[in-house]
C-alpha positions as CSV (number, residue, x, y, z in Angstrom):
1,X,67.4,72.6,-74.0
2,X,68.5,76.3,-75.4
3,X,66.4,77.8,-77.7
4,X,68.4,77.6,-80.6
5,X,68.2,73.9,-80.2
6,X,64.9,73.7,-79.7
7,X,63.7,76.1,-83.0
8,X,66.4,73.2,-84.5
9,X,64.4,70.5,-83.7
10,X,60.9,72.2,-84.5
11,X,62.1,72.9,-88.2
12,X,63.4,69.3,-88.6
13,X,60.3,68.0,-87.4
14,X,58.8,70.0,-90.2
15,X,61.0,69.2,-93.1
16,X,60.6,65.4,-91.9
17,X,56.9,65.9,-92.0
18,X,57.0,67.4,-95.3
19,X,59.6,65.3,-96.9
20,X,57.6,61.8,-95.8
21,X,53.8,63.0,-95.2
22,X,53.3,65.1,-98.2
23,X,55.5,64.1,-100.8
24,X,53.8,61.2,-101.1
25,X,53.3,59.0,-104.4
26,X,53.2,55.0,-105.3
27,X,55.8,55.6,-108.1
28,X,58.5,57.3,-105.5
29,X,57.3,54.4,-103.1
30,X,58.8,52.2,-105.3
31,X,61.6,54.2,-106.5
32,X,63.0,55.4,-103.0
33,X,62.8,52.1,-101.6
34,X,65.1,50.4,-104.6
35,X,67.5,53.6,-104.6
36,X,68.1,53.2,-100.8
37,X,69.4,49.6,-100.8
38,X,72.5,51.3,-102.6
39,X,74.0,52.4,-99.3
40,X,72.7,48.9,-97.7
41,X,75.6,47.4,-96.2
42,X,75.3,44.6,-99.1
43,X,75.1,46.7,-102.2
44,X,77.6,49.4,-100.8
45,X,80.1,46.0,-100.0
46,X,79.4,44.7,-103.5
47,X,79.7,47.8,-105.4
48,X,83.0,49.4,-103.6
49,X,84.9,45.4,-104.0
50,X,83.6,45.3,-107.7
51,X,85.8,48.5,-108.3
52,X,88.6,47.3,-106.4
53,X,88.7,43.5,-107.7
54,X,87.7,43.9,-111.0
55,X,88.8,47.5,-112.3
56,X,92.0,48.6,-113.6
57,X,94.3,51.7,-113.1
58,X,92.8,54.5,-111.3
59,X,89.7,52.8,-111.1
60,X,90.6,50.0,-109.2
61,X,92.5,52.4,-106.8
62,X,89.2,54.2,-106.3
63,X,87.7,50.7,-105.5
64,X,90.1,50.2,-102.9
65,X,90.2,53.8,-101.7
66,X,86.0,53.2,-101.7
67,X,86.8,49.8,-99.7
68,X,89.0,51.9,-96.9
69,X,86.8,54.3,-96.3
70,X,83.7,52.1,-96.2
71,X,85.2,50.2,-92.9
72,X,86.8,52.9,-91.8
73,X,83.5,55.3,-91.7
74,X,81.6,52.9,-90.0
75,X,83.4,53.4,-87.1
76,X,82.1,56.8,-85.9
77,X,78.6,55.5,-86.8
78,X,78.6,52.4,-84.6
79,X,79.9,54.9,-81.4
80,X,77.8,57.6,-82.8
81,X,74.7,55.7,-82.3
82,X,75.8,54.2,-79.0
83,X,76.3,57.4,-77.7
84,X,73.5,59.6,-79.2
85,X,70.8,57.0,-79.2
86,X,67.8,58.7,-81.2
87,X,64.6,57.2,-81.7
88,X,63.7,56.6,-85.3
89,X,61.2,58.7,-86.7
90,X,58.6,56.5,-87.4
91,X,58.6,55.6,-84.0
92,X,58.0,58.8,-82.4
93,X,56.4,61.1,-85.0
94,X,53.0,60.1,-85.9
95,X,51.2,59.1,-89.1
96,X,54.5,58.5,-90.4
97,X,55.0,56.8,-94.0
98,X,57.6,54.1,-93.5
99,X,58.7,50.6,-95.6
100,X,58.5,47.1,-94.9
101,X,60.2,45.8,-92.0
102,X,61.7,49.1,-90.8
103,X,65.2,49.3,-88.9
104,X,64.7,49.5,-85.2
105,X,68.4,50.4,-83.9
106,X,68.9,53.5,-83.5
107,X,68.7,56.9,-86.0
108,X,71.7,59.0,-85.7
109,X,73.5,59.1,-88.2
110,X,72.4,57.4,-91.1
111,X,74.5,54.5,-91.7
112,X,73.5,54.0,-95.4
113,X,74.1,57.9,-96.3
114,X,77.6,57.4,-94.6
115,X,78.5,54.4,-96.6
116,X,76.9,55.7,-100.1
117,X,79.3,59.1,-99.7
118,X,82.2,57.0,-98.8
119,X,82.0,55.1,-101.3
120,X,81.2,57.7,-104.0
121,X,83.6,59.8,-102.8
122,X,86.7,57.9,-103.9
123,X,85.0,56.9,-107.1
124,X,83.8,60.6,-107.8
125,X,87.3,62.6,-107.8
126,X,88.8,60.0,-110.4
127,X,86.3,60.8,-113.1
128,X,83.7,63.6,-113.6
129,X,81.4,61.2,-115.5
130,X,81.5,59.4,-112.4
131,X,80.9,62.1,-110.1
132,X,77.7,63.1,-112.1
133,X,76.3,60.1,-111.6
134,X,77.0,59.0,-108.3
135,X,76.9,62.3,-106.0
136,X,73.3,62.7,-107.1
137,X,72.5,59.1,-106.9
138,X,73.8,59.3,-102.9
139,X,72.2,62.1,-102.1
140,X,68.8,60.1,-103.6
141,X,69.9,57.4,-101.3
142,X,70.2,60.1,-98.4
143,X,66.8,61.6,-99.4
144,X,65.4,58.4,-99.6
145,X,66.1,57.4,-95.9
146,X,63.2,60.8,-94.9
147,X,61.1,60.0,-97.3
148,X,61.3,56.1,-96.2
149,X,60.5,57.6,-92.5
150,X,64.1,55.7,-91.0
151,X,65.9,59.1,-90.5
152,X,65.8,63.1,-89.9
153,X,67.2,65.1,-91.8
154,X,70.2,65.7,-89.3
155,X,70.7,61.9,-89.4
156,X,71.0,62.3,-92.6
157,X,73.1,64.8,-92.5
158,X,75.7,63.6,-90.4
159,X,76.0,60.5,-92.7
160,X,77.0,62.9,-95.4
161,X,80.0,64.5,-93.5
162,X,81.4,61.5,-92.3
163,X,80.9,59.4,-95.4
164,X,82.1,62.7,-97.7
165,X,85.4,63.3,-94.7
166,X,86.7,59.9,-94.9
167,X,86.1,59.4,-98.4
168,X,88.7,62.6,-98.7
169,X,90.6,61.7,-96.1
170,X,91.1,58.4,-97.2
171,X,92.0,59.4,-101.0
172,X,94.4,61.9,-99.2
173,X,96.0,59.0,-97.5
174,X,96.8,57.0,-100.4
175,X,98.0,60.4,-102.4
């Protein structure tokens, strides 16, 4: 492994460690692990066909746009974690905070970061209320996946860009 790779993995070690061993407090215990069911492939389902059934104008456009990119990000996750398949964290690192009945497939990327951005994404460039609540409220869901001890950061990561590309990319599409 090169160096550079290496001194990558050391310092994501560290922020992990940090992120899940020392920010560490019952009330974020609850809090992280409601605000990370939002990217859950239930809630993120729910939430993106609400928009697209029951909204009107631009809205429900975003719904649908939020619906496309959903299925279509999940794509490059599923052969993403075929072909890179990472250990979760809490199964390698030790003394590791993690929730109830943890995932066991595998880390990389973070399928519930990739489904919160593509789904916010969409939602986001129609209105700047909406943008100001949700981009903050997926990268909770993203921070909430370290703190939870189910990804690295990287994982993390990686959800963002493809969630946040397709998202674009599928609002281009429809443009």
């Amino acid at each position: 492994m090169s160096r550079v790779a290496t001194w990558l993995l050391q310092h994501e070690r560290r922020l992990f460690c940090f992120v899940n061993q020392r920010i560490h407090h019952r009330a974020l215990d609850y809090l992280f692990g409601a605000i990370t069911h939002l990217g859950g492939a239930a809630l993120s389902i729910l939430l993106a066909l609400c928009f697209a059934v029951f909204a009107e104008g631009s809205l429900r456009l975003a719904g649908i746009q939020s619906c496309v990119a959903l299925a279509v990000s999940h794509v490059p996750v599923a052969i993403m974690k075929k072909k890179f398949p990472r250990l979760r964290p809490y199964l390698v690192v030790p003394d590791v905070h993690t929730c109830k009945n943890p995932l066991t497939d595998h880390s990389f990327p973070s399928g519930h970061t990739t489904a919160i951005f593509s789904i916010a994404v969409p939602l986001a460039l129609i209105h700047p209320l909406l943008a100001a609540i949700l981009l903050p409220l997926a990268c909770l869901v993203a921070f909430s996946r370290i703190y939870l001890g189910l990804h690295y950061p990287s994982d993390c990561l990686a959800g963002f860009v493809i969630g946040a590309v397709t998202g674009l990319s599928t609002v281009a599409f429809f443009g």
